[in-house]
N, C-alpha and C positions, 0 to 999 in steps of 0.2 A: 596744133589745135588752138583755136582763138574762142573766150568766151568770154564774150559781154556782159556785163554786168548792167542794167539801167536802175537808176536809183532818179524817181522825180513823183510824179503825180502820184498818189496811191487811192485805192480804192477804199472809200470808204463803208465801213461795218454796217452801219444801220443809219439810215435817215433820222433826220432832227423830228420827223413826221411820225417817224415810226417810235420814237421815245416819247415825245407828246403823249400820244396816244396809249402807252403803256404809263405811264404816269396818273393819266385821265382814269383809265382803268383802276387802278390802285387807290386813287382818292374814293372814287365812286365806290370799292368795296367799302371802307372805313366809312365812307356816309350812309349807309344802311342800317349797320347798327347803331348810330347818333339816332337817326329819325326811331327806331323804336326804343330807343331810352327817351326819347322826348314824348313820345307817344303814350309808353309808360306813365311816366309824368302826369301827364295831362290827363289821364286814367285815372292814376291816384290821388288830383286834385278834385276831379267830380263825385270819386267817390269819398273824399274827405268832406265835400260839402254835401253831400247828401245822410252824412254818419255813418258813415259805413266801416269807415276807418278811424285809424285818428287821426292826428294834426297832420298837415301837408308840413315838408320840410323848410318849407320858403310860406313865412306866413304874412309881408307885405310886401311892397313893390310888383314889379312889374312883371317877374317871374314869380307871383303866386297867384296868377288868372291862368286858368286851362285854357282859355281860347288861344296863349301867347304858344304852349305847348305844343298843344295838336296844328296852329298853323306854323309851327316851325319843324314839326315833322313833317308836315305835309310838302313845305317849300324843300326842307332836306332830301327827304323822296323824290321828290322833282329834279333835283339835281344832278342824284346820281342818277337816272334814268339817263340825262341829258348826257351824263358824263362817258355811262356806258355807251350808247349813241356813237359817238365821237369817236371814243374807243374801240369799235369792231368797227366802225367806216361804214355806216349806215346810213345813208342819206337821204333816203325814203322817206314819205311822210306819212304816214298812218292815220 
C-alpha cells in the first residue's frame, strides 16, 4: 500500500477580510459607551451652567464647553454606526 503525503499550499482559516471586520466590530462596541460618557459630560456641563449642579470637572480650556462634548458624542456615534456597517457587510444605503 502506497500513501502520499502532500505537504505545500494550505488552506487558509479565515480571510484578512474577515478579521477586519471582526476588529471593526469590536472597536465600534467600545465606541458606544465613549459617545455616552461624552454625552454625559456634555449634560453635566449644561447642567453646571444652568446651577443645577455644581462645578463641571474641567473648568477651562477646551473641554469645559458642552458644544465640544455633545459634538464628540455625536461624531463617536457616527463612527460606530460606520463601524458596525462594515462589520456585518452592509453596503446598502439607507
Amino acid at each position: 500500500m502506497l500513501v502520499r503525503i502532500r505537504l505545500g499550499k494550505h488552506t487558509p482559516v479565515g480571510s484578512k477580510r474577515a478579521t477586519n471586520r471582526r476588529v471593526a466590530q469590536a472597536i465600534a462596541a467600545l465606541l458606544k459607551p465613549a459617545a455616552l460618557v461624552a454625552c454625559v459630560l456634555g449634560c453635566w456641563r449644561i447642567a453646571s451652567d444652568f446651577k443645577w449642579t455644581g462645578g463641571f470637572a474641567i473648568p477651562s480650556g477646551l473641554f469645559s464647553h458642552w458644544q465640544v462634548w455633545l459634538g464628540g458624542a455625536a461624531v463617536l456615534q457616527l463612527c460606530s454606526h460606520a463601524l458596525n456597517r462594515y462589520g456585518k457587510g452592509d453596503r446598502t444605503v439607507s
